[in-house]
FIMARBA-604863 format. One line per 4 residues: number of its first residue (from 1); for each residue x, y, z of C-alpha. Coordinates in steps of 0.05 Angstrom, whole numbers. Each point is the difference from the previous one (the first is absolute). Example, Ala and Ser with C-alpha at 12.3 -4.5 7.8 and 13.67 -1.06 7.14 Angstrom:
! FIMARBA-604863
1	246/-90/156; 27/69/-13
END
This chain:
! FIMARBA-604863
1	2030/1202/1837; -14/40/-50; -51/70/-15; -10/38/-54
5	-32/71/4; -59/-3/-53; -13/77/-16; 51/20/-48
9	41/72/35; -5/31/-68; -74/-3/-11; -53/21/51
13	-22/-48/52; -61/-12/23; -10/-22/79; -47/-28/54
17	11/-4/71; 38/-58/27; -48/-39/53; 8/-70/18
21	44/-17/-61; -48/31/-43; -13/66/-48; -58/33/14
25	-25/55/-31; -31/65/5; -9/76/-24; 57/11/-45
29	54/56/31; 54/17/-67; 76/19/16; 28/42/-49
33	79/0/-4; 23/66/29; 60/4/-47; -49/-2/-64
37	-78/2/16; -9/-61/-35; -45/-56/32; 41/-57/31
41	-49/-33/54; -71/-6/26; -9/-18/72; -69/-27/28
45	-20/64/42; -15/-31/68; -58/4/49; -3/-21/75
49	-36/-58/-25; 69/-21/-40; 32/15/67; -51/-45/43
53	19/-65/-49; 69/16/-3; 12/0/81; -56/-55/13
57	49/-37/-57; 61/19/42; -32/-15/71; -25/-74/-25
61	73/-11/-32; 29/14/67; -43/-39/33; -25/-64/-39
65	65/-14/-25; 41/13/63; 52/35/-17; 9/40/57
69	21/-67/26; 44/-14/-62; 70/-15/20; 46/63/-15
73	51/-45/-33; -59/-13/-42; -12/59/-16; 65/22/-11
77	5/-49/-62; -63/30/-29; 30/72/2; 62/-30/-29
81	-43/-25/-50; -28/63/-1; 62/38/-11; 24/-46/-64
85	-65/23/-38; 8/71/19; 79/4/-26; -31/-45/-59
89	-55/52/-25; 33/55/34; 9/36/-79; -74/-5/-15
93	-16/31/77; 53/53/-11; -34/21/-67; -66/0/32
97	22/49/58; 47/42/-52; -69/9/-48; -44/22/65
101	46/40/34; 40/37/-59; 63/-18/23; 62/-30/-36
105	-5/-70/-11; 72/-14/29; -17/23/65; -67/-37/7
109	34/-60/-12; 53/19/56; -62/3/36; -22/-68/-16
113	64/-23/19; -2/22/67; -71/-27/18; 36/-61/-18
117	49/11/56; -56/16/43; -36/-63/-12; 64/-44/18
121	8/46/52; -73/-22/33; 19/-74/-14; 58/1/41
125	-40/31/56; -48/-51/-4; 64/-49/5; 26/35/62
129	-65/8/44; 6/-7/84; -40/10/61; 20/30/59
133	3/-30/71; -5/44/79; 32/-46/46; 14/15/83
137	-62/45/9; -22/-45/57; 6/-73/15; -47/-52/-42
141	-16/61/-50; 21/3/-73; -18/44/-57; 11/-9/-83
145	-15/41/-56; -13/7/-69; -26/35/-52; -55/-19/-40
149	-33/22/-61; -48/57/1; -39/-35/-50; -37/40/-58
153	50/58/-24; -21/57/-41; 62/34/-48; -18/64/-29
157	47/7/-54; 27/70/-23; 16/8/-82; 74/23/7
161	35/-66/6; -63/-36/-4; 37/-79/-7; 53/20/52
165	-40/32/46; -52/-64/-5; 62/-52/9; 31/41/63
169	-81/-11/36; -31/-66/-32; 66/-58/20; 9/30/73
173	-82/-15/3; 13/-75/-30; 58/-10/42; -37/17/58
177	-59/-44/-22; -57/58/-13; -43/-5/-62; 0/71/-33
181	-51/41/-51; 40/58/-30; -35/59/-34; 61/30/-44
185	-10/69/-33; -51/23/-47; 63/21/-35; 47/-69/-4
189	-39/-66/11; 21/-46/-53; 64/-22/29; -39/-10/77
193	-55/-40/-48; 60/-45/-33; 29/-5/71; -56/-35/26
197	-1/-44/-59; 80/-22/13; -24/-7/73; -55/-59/-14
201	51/-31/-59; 56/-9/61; -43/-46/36; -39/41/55
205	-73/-13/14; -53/38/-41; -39/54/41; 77/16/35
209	12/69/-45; -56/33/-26; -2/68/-35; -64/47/-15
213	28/57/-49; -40/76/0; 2/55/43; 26/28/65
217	-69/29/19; -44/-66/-17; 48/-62/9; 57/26/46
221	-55/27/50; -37/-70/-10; 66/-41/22; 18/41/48
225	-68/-1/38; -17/-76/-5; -5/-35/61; 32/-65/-24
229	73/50/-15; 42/-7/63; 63/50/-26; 4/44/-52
233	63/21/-28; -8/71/-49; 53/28/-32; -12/71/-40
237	-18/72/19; 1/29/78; -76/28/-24; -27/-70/-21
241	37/-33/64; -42/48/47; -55/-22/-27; 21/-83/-7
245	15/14/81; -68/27/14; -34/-43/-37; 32/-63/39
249	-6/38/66; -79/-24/1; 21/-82/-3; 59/10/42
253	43/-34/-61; 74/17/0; 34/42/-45; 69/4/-29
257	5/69/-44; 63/19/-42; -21/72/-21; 32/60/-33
261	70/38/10; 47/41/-7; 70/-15/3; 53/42/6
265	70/-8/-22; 39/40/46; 63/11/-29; 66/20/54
269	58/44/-19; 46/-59/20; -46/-46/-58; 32/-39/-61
273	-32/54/-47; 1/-50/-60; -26/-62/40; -56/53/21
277	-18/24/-59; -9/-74/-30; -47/1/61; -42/55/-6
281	-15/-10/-70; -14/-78/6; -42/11/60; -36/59/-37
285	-14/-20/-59; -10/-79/-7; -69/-23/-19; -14/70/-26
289	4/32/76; -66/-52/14; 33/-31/59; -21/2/74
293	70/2/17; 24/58/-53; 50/39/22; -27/62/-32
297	24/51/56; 75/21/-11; 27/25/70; 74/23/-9
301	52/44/36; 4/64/-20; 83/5/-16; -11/-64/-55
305	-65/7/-20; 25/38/-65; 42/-58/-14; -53/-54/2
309	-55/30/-33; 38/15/-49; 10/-77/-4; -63/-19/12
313	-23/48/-62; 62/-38/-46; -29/-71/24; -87/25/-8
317	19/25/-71; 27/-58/-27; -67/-43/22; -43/-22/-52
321	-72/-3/-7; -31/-59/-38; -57/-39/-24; 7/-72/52
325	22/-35/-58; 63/41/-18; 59/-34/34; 41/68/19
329	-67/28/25; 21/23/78; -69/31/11; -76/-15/-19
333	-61/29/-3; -34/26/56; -61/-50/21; -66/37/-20
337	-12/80/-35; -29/21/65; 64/-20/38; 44/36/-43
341	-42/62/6; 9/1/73; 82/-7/-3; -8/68/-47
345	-39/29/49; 47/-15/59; 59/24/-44; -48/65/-20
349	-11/6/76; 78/-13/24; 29/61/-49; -67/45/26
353	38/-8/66; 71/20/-24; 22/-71/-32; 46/11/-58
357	-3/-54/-61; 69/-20/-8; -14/-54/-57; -58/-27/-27
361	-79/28/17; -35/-29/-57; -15/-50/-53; 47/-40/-30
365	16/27/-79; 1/-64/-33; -57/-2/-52; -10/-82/18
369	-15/19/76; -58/42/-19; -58/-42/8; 19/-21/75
373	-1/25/71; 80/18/-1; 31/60/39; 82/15/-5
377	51/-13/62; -18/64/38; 52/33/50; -20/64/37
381	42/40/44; -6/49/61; -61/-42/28; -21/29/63
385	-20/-45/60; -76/28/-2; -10/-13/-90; -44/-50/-17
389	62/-37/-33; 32/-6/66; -61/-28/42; -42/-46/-48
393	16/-56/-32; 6/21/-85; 7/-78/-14; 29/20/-65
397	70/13/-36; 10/66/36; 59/12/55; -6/63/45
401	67/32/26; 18/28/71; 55/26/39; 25/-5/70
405	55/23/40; 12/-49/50; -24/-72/28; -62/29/46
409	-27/44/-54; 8/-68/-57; -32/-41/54; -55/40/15
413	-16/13/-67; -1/-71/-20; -54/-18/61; -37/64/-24
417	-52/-37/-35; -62/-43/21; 33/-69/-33; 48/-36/29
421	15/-59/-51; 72/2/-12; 57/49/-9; 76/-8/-18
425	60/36/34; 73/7/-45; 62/26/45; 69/-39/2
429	-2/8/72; -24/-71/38; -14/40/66; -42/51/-30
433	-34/-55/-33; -23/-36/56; -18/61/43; -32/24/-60
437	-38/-55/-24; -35/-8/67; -32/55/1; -37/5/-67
441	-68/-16/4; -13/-57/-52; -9/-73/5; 64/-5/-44
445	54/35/-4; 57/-11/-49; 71/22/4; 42/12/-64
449	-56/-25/-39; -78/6/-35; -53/-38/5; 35/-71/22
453	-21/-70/28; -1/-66/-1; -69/-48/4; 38/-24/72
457	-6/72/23; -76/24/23; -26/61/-28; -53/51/31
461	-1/74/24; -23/40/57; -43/65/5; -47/15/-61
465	36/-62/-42; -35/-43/45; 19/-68/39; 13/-70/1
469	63/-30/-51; 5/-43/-58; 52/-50/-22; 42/-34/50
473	-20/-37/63; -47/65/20; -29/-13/-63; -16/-60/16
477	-31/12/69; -39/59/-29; -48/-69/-29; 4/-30/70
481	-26/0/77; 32/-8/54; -23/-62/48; 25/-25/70
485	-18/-73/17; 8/-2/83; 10/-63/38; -4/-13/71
489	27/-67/20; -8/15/78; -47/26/40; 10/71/35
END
């Protein structure tokens, strides 16, 4: 089965919503490419009326044509399906993403690659489903359970890894036999619109994946507040997830919420200095620093901390900024003006309260980066636990500094924030690992390495980065509810 992807990556694109197999149109919303301000999409800008057909699409697709009741081996070959035409077009997606985001065009297509895994990943959960069974409560008495489908799921789409993040939601929802309407950002829609398109050429019923394009205000509010949408699964800022939780709180629907953070890389004396500084500067500075999961604290014992800033500094200075299409670009351009105004301003703020610019601080020099949103690999020492750079999350190419001068004090610094997403631990010692790991406050927690995992391995935080995990078998239960079936064969 074959698919081709009709808009051409090097010209604008023109969209419609995705509802029932169809385009539909509507106010036109333009993307401009951060990396160049020219024009490379319009959108239709959504109302709650787009949202009303696209669930009403999705609800009568899970219903009419029964595929909650779909076998899972069933639909396990349609996601395999699904995965083939992903890997095939997974070059055209990749350029979409690399266009709307800003970054290099090498890394989106890693990106691709993995939402690939993901898919197969889903499939085989599908293959693999079981039921429980409570035997010996009492004589004559038996219980089963299952999970079934929640039925209509709403995705709300964030624009860093905007095909990734859609393929680590929108499988687990098929696998578990939901029909889904995603609203993907304002920011990044084409490759969610070309997504759905891949999803009705592998086979699965029309109305099953929907998506309404526009704004977080109009169409995310609408989806999130429809009666027919029985889960909603956000991923973006800890601001916009209060609200999403608030605004579900009124039709009871359930929520799963993967918000900000702030991870720290806390760095031991005992540490492999040069495994650690590949770390830090990896987990710092890939996707420009616009990563939930960016390491962009530096936490590091005093006695060595001369050592391995020094070569952090070596590693951060040989990075190179680029336009997406240049193949030894490392970093991109920020995603909008406005956002790259506030990463100067949290920089401005961190050296107001005694941070010291080690490299970096500005705009890059090259003359062909001038018309985008671009900011150079920032590193800023002697950040104090109470500067804006230590608390809030920059989401940009900038790593703060800090020292310590034992365990307690690295610990306590590292939980001293309101997220509690991920963090990663280096030390040679497997004792102090363990007793170490266990008591940072983060849904994951890496040792002797950044920003990790596996589409077996669920993902999710704790605190202000919210609740609920993707990927893996959690994943996969996020789209689900639990059911008992009990039997009584005797009377009492």
């Amino acid at each position: 089965m074959t698919h081709t992807i009709e808009a051409d990556p090097a010209t604008p694109r023109t969209f419609g919503h995705h509802v029932a197999g169809r385009s539909l149109t509507g106010p036109p919303l333009q993307r401009h490419a951060p990396a160049t301000g020219v024009l490379v999409a319009e959108y239709a800008d959504g109302s709650a009326d787009d949202v009303d057909a696209a669930v009403c699409a999705a609800h009568g697709a899970f219903g009419s044509t029964q595929w909650q009741r779909t076998p899972a081996m069933a639909r396990a070959e349609l996601l395999d399906q699904l995965a083939a035409l992903v890997a095939e077009h997974q070059e055209k997606l990749a350029w979409l993403d690399a266009q709307e985001v800003g970054k290099p065009y090498r890394f989106a297509l890693g990106d691709l690659q993995q939402g690939v895994a993901h898919v197969k990943q889903a499939a085989a959960i599908a293959r693999t489903l079981r039921g429980e069974s409570f035997t010996g409560i009492s004589p004559g008495y038996s219980v089963i359970a299952d999970r079934r489908p929640v039925g209509v799921a709403g995705l709300i789409l964030p624009w860093n890894f905007p095909a990734l993040i859609a393929l680590q939601k929108l499988p687990y929802a098929l696998a578990a036999g939901c029909a889904v309407v995603v609203k993907p950002s304002e920011f990044t829609s084409s490759s969610a619109l070309e997504l759905a398109r891949l999803v009705d050429a592998a086979g699965f019923p029309p109305g099953l994946v929907n998506v309404v394009t526009g704004t977080g205000p109009v169409v995310g509010s609408a989806l999130v507040e429809h009666p027919l949408v029985r889960y909603v699964s956000f991923t973006g800022s800890t601001a916009t997830g209060r609200s999403v939780l608030k605004a579900a709180a009124d039709s009871v629907t359930r929520v799963g919420v993967e918000l900000g953070g702030k991870t720290a890389n806390v760095v031991l004396a005992d540490a492999d200095l040069d495994a650690a500084a590949d770390g830090v500067v990896f987990g710092a500075f890939a996707n420009q620093g616009e990563s939930c999961v960016a390491s962009s604290r530096l936490l590091v014992d005093r006695r060595v901390a001369n050592d391995l800033v020094a070569a952090v500094i070596e590693r951060v200075g040989k990075l190179k900024v680029g336009l997406p299409e240049d193949p030894r670009a490392d970093l991109g351009a920020l995603i909008h003006p406005g956002h790259l105004d506030k990463v100067v301003r949290l920089v401005d703020a961190g050296i107001a309260a005694g941070g010291e610019v080690l490299l970096g601080g500005g705009a890059p020099a090259e003359e062909q980066l001038d018309g985008g949103a671009f900011y150079q690999p920032t590193v800023v020492g002697a950040v104090d636990a109470g500067s804006p750079l230590f608390q809030e999350e920059v989401f940009g190419p900038v790593l703060s500094v800090t020292t310590f001068d034992d365990a307690d004090e690295a610990i306590a610094l590292a939980n001293n924030t309101p997220y509690g997403l991920a963090h990663s631990l280096w030390t040679r010692d497997l004792e102090r690992a363990f007793t170490l790991s266990n008591r940072l406050e983060a849904g994951t927690v890496w040792v002797n390495t950044c920003s990790d995992g596996s589409p077996a391995i669920p993902f999710g935080g704790i605190k202000g980065s919210g609740f609920g995990r993707e990927a893996g078998p959690e994943g996969f239960n996020e789209f689900t509810e639990y059911r008992t079936v009990q039997f009584r064969t005797e009377r009492r």
